[in-house]
C-alpha positions as CSV (number, residue, x, y, z in Angstrom):
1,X,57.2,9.2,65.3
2,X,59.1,12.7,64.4
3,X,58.1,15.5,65.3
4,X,59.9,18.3,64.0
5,X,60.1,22.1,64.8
6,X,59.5,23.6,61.7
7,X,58.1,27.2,62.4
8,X,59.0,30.0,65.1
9,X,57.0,33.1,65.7
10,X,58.9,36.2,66.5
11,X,56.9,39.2,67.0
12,X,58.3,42.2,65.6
13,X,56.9,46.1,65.4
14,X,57.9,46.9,61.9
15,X,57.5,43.9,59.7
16,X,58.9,45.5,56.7
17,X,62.1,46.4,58.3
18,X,62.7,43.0,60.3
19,X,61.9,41.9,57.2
20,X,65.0,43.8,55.8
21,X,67.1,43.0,58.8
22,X,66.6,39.1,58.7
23,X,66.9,39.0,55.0
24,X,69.5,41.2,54.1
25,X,71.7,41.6,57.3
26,X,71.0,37.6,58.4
27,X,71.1,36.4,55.4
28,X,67.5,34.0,55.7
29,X,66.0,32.9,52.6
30,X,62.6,34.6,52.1
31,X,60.1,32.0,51.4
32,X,56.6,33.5,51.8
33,X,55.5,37.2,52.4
34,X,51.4,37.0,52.0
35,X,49.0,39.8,52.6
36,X,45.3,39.0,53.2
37,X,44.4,42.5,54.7
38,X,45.4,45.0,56.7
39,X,44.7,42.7,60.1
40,X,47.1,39.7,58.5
41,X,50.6,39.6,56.6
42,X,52.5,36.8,57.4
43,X,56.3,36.6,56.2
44,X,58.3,33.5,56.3
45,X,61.9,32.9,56.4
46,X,64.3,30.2,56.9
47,X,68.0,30.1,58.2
48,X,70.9,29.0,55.2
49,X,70.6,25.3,55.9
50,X,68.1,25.1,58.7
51,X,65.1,22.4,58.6
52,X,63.3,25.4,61.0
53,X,61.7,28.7,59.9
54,X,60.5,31.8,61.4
55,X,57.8,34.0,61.1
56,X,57.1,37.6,61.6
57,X,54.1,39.6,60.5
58,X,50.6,41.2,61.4
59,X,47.8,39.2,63.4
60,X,49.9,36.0,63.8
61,X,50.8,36.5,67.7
62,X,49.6,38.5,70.5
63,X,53.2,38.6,71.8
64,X,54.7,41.7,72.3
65,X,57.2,43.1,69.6
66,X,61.0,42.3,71.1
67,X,60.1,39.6,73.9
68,X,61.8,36.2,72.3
69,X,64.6,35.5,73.5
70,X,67.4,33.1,73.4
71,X,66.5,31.9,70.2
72,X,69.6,29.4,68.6
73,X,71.5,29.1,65.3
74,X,74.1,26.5,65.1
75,X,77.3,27.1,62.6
76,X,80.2,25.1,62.1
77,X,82.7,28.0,62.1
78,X,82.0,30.8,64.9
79,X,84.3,33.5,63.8
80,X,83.3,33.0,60.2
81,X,79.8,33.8,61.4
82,X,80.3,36.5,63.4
83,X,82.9,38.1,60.4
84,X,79.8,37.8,58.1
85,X,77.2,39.1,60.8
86,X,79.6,42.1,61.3
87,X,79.6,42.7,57.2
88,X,76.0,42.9,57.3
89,X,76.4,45.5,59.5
90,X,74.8,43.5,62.6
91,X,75.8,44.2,66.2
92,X,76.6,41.4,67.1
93,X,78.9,40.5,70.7
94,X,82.3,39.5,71.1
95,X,82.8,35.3,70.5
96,X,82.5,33.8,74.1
97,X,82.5,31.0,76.0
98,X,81.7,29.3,79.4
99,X,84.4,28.7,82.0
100,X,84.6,28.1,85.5
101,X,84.2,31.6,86.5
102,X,81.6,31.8,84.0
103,X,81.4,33.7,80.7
104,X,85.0,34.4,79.3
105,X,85.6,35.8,76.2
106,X,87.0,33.8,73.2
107,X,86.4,30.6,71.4
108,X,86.1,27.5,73.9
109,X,89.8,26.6,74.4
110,X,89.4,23.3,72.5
111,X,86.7,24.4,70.6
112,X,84.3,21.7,71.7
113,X,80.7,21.3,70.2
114,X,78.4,23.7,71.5
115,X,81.1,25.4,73.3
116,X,81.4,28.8,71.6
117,X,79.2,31.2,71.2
118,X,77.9,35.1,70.4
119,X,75.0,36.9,70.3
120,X,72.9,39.3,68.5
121,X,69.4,41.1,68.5
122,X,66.9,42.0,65.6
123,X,65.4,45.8,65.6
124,X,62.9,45.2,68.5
125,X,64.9,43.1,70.6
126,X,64.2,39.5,69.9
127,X,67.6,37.8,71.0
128,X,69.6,35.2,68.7
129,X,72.3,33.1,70.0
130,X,74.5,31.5,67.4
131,X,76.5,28.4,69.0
132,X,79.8,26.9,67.1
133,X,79.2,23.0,66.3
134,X,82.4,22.1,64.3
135,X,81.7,18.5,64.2
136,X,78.2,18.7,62.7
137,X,77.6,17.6,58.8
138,X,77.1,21.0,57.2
């Protein structure tokens, strides 16, 4: 049997502006924003290409605003990424990688699969990593 990821809660403090910031500076594909009441609003998106979506909103976690972290985007072209990122006006880190003293800046030197990486935050906090995959199927 599958069993597939297919939604992420993030909790945010302003759901109108994360909803700016993952739409129009991340570039996600707004598939639902529903309003029941004041106590619920639920606002799906989804990642160009990704099978997983996330979800911000009003009475849909009792998580704090800012507290996911670590959350991971896979590309197949890291410093076409971050270029774009950048254009959105998203601050986004240097390009990195892991070495044997640890972080180093830069691409991985061979530019293995899930060897490069950079990382960004929305408005409250919630941290993205984006890792480079070049070999996957896009």
């Amino acid at each position: 049997m599958d069993w597939k990821l297919e939604l992420v809660l993030v909790p945010v403090s302003d759901v109108d502006r994360a909803k700016a910031f993952y739409t129009e500076q991340c570039g996600f594909n707004l598939d639902v924003d529903h309003r029941a009441s004041d106590d619920f609003r639920v606002v799906q998106m989804t990642p160009p290409g990704s099978a997983c979506s996330i979800s911000i909103g009003v009475g849909i976690t009792k998580a704090p605003p800012g507290t996911t972290e670590g959350l991971h985007l896979v590309v197949t072209d890291i410093d076409k990424a971050r270029t774009e990122l950048v254009g959105s006006g998203v601050d986004v880190s240097e390009v990195f990688h892991f070495g044997a003293s640890g972080r180093e800046p830069g691409p991985h030197p061979e530019r293995a699969d899930y060897g490069s990486y950079l990382a960004f935050s929305d408005p409250d906090g919630n941290s993205w990593v984006v890792q480079e995959v070049p070999g996957k199927p896009a």
